[in-house]
C-alpha positions in Angstrom: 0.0 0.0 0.0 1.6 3.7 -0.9 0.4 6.5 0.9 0.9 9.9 0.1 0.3 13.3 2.1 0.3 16.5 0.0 0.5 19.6 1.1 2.3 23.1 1.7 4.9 22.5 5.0 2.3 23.6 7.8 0.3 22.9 11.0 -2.3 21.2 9.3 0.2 18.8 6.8 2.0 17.9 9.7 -1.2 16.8 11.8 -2.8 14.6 9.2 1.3 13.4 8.5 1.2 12.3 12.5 -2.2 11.3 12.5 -1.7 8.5 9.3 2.2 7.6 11.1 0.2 6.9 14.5 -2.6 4.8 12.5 0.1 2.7 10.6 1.9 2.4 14.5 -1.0 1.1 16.0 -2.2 -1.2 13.7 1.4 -2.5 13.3 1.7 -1.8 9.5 4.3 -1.0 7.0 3.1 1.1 4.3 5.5 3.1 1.7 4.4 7.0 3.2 5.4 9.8 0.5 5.0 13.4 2.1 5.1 15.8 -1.0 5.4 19.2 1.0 7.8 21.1 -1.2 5.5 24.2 -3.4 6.6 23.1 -6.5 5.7 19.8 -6.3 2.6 20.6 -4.5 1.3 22.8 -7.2 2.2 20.0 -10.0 0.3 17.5 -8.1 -2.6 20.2 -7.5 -2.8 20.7 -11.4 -3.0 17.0 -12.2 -6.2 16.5 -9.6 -6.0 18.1 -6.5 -7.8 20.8 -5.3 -7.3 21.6 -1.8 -4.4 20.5 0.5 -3.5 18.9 3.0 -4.7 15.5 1.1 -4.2 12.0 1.7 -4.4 9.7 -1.1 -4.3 6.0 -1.2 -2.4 3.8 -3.6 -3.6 6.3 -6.3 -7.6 7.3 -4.3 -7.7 10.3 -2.6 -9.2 9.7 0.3 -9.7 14.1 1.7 -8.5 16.8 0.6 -8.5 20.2 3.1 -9.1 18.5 5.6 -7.5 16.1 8.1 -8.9 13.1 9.2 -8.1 11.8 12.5 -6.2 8.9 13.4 -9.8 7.0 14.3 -10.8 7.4 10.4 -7.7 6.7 9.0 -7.3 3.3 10.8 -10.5 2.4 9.8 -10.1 3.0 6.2 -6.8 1.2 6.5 -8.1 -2.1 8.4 -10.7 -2.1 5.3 -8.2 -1.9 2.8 -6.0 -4.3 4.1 -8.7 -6.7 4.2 -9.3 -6.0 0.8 -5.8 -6.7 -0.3 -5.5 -10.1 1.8 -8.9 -11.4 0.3 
């Protein structure tokens, strides 16, 4: 599973960074986390199909964009995928 955080180098990137690092913790999993944070890179990945930041995208879904989900959310979404992969 690839996970990838975009968003400009702030409060609110950092928080849904920590909240998807504490979900992957606690549910014991090793995911490959891209944070794309750098403005350049931000605004390419914003012209392909983003429209706000922070967002957290999924092996290629975004899941939310400007907003953060909390750790609850994320490890919800993740024990669901997961199960999807193993079945």
């Amino acid at each position: 599973m690839k996970i990838i955080v975009v968003g400009p180098d702030d409060p609110f990137q950092k928080r849904l960074v920590q909240n998807v690092l504490d979900a992957l913790h606690e549910l014991q999993l090793e995911c490959q986390l891209d944070v794309i944070h750098e403005m350049k890179d931000v605004l390419q990945f914003e012209a392909r199909q983003l429209l706000l930041t922070p967002a957290l995208i999924v092996d290629n879904h975004i899941l939310c964009e400007g907003h953060i989900w909390n750790k609850k959310h994320i490890k919800h979404f993740l024990r669901h995928a997961c199960g999807k992969n193993a079945a």
